[in-house]
C-alpha positions in Angstrom: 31.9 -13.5 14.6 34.4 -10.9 14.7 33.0 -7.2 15.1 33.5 -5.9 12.3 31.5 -8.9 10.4 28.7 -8.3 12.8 28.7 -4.8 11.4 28.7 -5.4 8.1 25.4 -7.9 8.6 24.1 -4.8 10.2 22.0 -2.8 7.7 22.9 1.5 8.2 20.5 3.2 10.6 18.2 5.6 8.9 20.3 8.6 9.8 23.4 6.6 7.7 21.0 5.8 5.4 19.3 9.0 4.1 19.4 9.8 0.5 20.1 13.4 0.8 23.1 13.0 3.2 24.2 10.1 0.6 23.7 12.3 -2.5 22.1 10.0 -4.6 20.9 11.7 -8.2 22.5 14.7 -7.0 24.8 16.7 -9.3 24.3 17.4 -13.3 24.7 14.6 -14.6 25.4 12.9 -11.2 28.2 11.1 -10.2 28.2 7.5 -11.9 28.4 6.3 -8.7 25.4 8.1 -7.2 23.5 6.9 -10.0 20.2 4.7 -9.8 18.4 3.7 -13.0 15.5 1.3 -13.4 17.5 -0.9 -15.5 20.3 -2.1 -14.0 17.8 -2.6 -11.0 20.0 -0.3 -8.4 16.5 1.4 -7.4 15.3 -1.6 -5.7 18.3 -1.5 -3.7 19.3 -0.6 -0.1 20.2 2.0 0.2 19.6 3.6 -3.1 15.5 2.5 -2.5 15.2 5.2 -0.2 16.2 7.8 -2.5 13.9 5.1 -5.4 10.6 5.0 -4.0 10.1 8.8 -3.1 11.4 9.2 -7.5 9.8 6.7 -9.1 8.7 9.1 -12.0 12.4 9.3 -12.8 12.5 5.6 -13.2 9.8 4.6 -14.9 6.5 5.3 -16.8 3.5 6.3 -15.3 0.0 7.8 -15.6 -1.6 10.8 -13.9 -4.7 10.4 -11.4 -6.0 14.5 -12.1 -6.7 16.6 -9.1 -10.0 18.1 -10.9 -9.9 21.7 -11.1 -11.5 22.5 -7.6 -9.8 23.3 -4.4 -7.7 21.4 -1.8 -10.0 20.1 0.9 -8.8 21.9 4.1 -6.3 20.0 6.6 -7.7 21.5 10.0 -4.0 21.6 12.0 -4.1 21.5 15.8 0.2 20.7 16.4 0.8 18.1 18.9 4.2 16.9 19.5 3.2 13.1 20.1 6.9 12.3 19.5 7.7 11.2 22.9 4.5 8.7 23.7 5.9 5.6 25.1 5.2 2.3 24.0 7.0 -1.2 24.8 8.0 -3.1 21.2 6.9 -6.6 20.5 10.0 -8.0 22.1 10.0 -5.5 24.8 12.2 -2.8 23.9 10.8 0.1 25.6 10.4 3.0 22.9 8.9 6.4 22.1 7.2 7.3 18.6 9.7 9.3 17.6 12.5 6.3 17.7 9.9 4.1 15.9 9.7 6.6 13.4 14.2 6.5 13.1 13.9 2.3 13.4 11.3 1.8 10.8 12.8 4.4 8.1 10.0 6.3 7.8 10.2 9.1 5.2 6.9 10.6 6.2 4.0 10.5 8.8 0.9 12.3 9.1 -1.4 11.9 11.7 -5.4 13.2 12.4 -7.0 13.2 15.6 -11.2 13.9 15.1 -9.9 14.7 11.6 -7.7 17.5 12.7 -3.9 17.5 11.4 -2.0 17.3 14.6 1.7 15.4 13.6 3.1 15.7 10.4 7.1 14.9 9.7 8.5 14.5 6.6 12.4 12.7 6.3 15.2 11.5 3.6 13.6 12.3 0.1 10.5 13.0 1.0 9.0 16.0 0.6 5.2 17.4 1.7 4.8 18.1 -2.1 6.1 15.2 -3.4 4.3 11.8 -4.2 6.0 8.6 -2.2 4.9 4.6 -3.7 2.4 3.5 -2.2 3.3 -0.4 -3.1 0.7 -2.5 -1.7 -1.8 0.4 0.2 -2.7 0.8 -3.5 -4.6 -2.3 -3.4 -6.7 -0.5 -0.7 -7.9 1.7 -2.7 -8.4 -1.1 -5.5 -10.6 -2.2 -2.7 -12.5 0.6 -2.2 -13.4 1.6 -5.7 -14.7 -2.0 -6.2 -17.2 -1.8 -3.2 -18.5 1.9 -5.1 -18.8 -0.1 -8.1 -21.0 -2.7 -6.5 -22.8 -0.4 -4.4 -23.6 0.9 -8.0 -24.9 -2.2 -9.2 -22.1 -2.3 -11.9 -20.2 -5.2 -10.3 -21.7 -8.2 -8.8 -19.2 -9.8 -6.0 -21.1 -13.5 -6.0 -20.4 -13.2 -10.0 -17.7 -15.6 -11.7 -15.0 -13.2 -12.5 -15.4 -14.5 -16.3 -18.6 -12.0 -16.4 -16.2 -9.2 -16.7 -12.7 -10.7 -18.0 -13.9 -14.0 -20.2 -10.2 -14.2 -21.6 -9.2 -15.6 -17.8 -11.5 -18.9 -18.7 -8.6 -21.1 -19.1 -6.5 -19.6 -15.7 -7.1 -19.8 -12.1 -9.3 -17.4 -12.0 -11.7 -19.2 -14.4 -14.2 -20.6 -11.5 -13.4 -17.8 -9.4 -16.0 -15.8 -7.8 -15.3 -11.7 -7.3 -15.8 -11.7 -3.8 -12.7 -14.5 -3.7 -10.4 -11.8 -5.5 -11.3 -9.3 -3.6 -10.5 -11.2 -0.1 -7.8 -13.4 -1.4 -9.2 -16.6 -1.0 -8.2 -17.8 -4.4 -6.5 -21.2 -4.7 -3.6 -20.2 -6.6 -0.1 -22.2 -7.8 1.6 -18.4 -7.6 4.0 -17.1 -4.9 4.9 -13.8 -3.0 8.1 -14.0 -1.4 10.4 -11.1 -1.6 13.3 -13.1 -0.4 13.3 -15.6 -2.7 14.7 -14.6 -6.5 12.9 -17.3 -8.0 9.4 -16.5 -6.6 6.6 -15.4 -8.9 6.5 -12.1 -7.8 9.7 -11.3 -9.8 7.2 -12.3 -13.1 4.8 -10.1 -12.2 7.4 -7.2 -11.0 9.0 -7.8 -14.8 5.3 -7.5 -16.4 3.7 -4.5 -14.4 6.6 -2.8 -15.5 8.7 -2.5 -12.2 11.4 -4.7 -13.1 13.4 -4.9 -16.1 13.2 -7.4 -18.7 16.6 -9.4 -19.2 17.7 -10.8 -22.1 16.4 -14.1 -23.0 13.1 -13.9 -21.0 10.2 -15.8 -22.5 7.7 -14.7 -19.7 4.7 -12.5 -20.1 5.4 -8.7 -20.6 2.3 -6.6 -19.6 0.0 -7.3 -16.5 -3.2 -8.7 -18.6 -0.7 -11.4 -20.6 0.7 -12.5 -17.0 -3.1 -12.5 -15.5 -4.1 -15.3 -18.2 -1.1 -17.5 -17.5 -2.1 -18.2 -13.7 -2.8 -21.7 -12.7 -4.9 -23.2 -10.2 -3.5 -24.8 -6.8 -6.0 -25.7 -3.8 -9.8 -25.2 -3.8 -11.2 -20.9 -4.3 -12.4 -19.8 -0.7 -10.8 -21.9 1.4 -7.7 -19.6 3.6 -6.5 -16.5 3.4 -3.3 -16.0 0.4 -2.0 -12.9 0.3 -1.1 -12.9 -3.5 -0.7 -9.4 -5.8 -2.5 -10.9 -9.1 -5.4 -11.0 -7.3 -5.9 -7.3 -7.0 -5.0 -6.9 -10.4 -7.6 -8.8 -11.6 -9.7 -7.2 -9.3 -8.6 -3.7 -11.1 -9.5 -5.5 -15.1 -12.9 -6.0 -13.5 -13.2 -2.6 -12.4 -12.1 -1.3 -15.4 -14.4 -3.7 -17.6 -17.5 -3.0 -15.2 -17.1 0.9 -15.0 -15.9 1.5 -19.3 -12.9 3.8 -17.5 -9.0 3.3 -17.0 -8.0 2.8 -13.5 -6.5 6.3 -12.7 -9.8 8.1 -14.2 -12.1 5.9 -12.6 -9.6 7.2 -8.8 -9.7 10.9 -10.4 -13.6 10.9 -10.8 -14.6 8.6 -7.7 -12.2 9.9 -5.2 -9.3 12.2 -5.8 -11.6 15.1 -7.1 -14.2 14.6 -4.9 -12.1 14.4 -2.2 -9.8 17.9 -2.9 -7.1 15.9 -3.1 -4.1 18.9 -2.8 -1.9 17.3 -5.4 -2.5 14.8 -8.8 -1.5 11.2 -7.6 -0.1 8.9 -10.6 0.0 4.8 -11.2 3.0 3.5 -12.8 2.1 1.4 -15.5 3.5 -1.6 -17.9 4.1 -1.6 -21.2 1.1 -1.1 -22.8 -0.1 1.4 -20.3 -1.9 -0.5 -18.0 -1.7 0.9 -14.5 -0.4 -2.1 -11.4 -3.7 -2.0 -9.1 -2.1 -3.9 -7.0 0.9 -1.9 -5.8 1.7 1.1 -8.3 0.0 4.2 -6.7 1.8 7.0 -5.5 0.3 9.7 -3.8 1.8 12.5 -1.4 1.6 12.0 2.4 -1.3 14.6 3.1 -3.5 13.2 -0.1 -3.0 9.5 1.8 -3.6 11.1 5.0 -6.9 12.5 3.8 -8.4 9.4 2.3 -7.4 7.3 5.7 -9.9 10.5 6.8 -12.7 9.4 4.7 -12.8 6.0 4.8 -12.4 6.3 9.1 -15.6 8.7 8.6 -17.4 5.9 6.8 -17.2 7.4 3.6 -17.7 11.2 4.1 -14.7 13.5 3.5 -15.1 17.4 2.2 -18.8 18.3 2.8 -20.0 15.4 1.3 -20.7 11.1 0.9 -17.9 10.3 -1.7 -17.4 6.2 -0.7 -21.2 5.0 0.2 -21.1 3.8 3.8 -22.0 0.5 3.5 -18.5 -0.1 1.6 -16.6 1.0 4.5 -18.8 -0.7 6.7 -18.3 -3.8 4.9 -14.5 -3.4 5.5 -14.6 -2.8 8.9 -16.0 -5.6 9.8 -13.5 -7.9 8.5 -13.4 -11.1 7.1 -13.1 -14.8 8.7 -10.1 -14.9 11.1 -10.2 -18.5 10.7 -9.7 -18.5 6.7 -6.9 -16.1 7.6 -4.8 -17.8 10.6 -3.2 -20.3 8.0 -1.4 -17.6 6.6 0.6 -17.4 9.4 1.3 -13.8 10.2 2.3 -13.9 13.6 2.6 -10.1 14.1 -1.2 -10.2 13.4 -2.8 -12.5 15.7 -6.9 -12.0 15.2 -6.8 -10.4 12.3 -8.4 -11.1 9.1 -8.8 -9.8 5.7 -11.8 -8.1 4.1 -12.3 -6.4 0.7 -8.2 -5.5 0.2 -7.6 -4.2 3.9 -6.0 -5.9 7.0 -8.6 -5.8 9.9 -6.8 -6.6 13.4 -10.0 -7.5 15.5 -8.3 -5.9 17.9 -9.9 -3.7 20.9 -10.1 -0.1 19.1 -11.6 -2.1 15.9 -8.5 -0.5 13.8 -7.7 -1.6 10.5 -4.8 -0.9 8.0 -3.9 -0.4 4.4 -0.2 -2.1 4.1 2.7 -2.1 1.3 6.1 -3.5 1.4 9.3 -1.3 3.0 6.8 0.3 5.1 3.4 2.0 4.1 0.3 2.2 5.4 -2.6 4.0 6.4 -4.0 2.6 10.2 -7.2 3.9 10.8 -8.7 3.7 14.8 -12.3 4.5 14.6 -12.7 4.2 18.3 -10.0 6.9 19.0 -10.2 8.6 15.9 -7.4 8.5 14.6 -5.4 8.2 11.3 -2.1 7.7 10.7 -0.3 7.8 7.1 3.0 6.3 6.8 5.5 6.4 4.2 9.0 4.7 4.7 11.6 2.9 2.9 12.6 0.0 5.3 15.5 -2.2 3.9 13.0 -5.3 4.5 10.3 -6.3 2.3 8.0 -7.7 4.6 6.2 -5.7 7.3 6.9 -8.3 9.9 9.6 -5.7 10.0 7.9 -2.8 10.6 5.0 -4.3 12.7 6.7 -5.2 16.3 8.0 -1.6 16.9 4.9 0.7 14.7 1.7 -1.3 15.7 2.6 -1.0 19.6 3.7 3.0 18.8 0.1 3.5 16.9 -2.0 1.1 19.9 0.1 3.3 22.7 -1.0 6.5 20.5 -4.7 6.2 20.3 -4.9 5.5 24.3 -2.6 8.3 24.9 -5.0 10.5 22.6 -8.5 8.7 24.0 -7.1 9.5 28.0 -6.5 13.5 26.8 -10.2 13.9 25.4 
């Protein structure tokens, strides 16, 4: 392979690859050929995503997740320039945080120490104002507002899901149990592979609304119509699946059990209570319908401080706003054996528990993940929370994992051996 093929396989570095050196949307109108709209799909792109996901009210509609009318829980900063902790990649590159900050195009990172702000970098479009997708992290909090709905006595998790949704009688979820939703344990026929066009995920990009709808298409349009279509494939609570229509029904139970839409029932249980500094928003499909499984955005600080409150079991701003056992309940993760079938060799251990990741590992930390990038990885033995925004040209956080889950590991023991 000649050099300059090699280079062309090679995707740009983040520094080559940042929006604002680009100059995408810049300009009034902006250059046609700085232009990214929705429906020629040029936002999902690389590099034009980076510019994409820290926008995404420019592309498409969405729905507000109010503030309330208090004030902004206070962010305790105590700086600490961890950018040059050392830690050794999983294919043993030898690295600091700051480089695995540059390799894994992060566009913001915020991290708390004993609830104290002590690292906060913001890069590309990103600004500390600003919201930034959350993709899949928002099934996290999909997560989270379920187990308050159950501590509440409002959802059931050993009930068929048919108690709250009867129209999914006749699709896969019509002998499903909530607790199998809510840990992905669902025998489903649907797939979730980024890299294949002709995976389901493209259905259900084109009918929450992300994607746009070509001409010809016969498929379902809104989240609810694409819900009812799934069929059945295996036995419910049997392995581990990661699969996005799962959290979405998850979120139609919420909304049936609770009488409130998605982004009101976040405003009242968690974004107000919590003093969040800035409104978060869901995009939503076409009949307004918010995508629980991957639609938040919210800005890095706001992220930041619910990683805070769910690492203090539950208690963020002077008072209990997620009951304890819910977080408790998380932490302690599901069955690593239903989980291991899945595969994901990045996380050996792990397992998957009420819509978060739990590694099992030695500090007990567990993670809220989305595509390109995001997460929030919580360490409750060195008390720590890191919230990551970044627009990685890969999908997948196989990605991201072998150079950002050594950095966050190398972290905490730096931060437990200070005191």
């Amino acid at each position: 392979m000649s050099v300059a093929a090699a280079n062309q396989q090679q995707p740009a570095t983040a520094a080559e690859s940042d929006p604002e050196t680009i100059g995408w949307m810049q300009g009034f109108p902006p250059p046609q050929d700085k232009t990214i709209t929705f429906q020629d799909g040029s936002f999902r792109g690389f590099p034009e995503l980076r510019w994409a996901w820290s926008n995404i009210r420019q592309l498409v509609p969405t729905v507000n997740v109010w503030r309330g009318a208090g004030p902004a829980s206070v962010l305790p900063r105590e700086d600490h320039d961890i950018g040059a902790s050392a830690s050794v990649t999983m294919d043993g590159r030898p690295q600091t945080f700051a480089r695995m900050l540059e390799d894994s195009y992060a566009d913001g990172i915020a991290v708390l120490h004993r609830g104290k702000l002590i690292y906060e970098r913001y890069f590309g479009a990103l600004k500390p104002h600003k919201p930034h997708i959350a993709m899949s992290v928002t099934k996290s909090f999909t997560g989270v507002l379920a187990g308050i709905l159950i501590a509440e006595g409002k959802i059931d998790p050993q009930a068929p899901i048919t108690d709250y949704v009867p129209e999914l009688k006749a699709s896969a979820f019509g002998d499903a149990r909530v607790h199998e939703a809510m840990d992905m344990t669902t025998g489903l026929k649907y797939t979730e592979v980024y890299t294949d066009r002709n995976s389901d995920v493209w259905g259900l990009r084109r009918a929450n609304g992300m994607a746009p709808i070509p001409s010809g298409y016969e498929g379902a349009t809104n989240i609810f119509d694409f819900l009812c279509a799934q069929q059945k494939q295996g036995e419910h609570g049997k392995a581990f699946a990661y699969k996005t229509v799962n959290s979405d029904v998850l979120a139609f139970i919420c909304r049936r059990a609770s009488g409130m839409t998605l982004s009101d029932l976040l405003s009242e249980k968690i974004w107000a209570p919590m003093g969040a500094e800035e409104d978060a928003h869901y995009h939503v499909d076409r009949i307004g319908t918010e995508s629980g499984g991957g639609g938040l955005s919210t800005t890095l600080r706001d992220l930041a401080r619910f990683g805070e409150t769910i690492r203090n079991h539950g208690r963020f701003n002077g008072r209990q706003i997620v009951p304890s056992q819910v977080v408790e309940d998380i932490a302690r993760g599901g069955d690593p054996e239903k989980f291991k079938p899945a595969g994901y060799t990045t996380l050996p251990g792990a397992s998957y528990r009420n819509q978060w990741w739990v590694t099992h590992n030695a500090h007990g930390a567990f993670m809220a993940r989305g595509v390109h990038g995001q997460g929030i990885y919580i360490d409750p033995k060195a008390e720590i929370v890191i919230a990551r925004y970044a627009s990685h040209h890969a999908a997948g956080n196989a990605a991201n994992d072998p150079v950002t889950l050594p950095a966050y590991m190398a972290l905490a023991k730096d931060l437990t051996a200070g005191g």
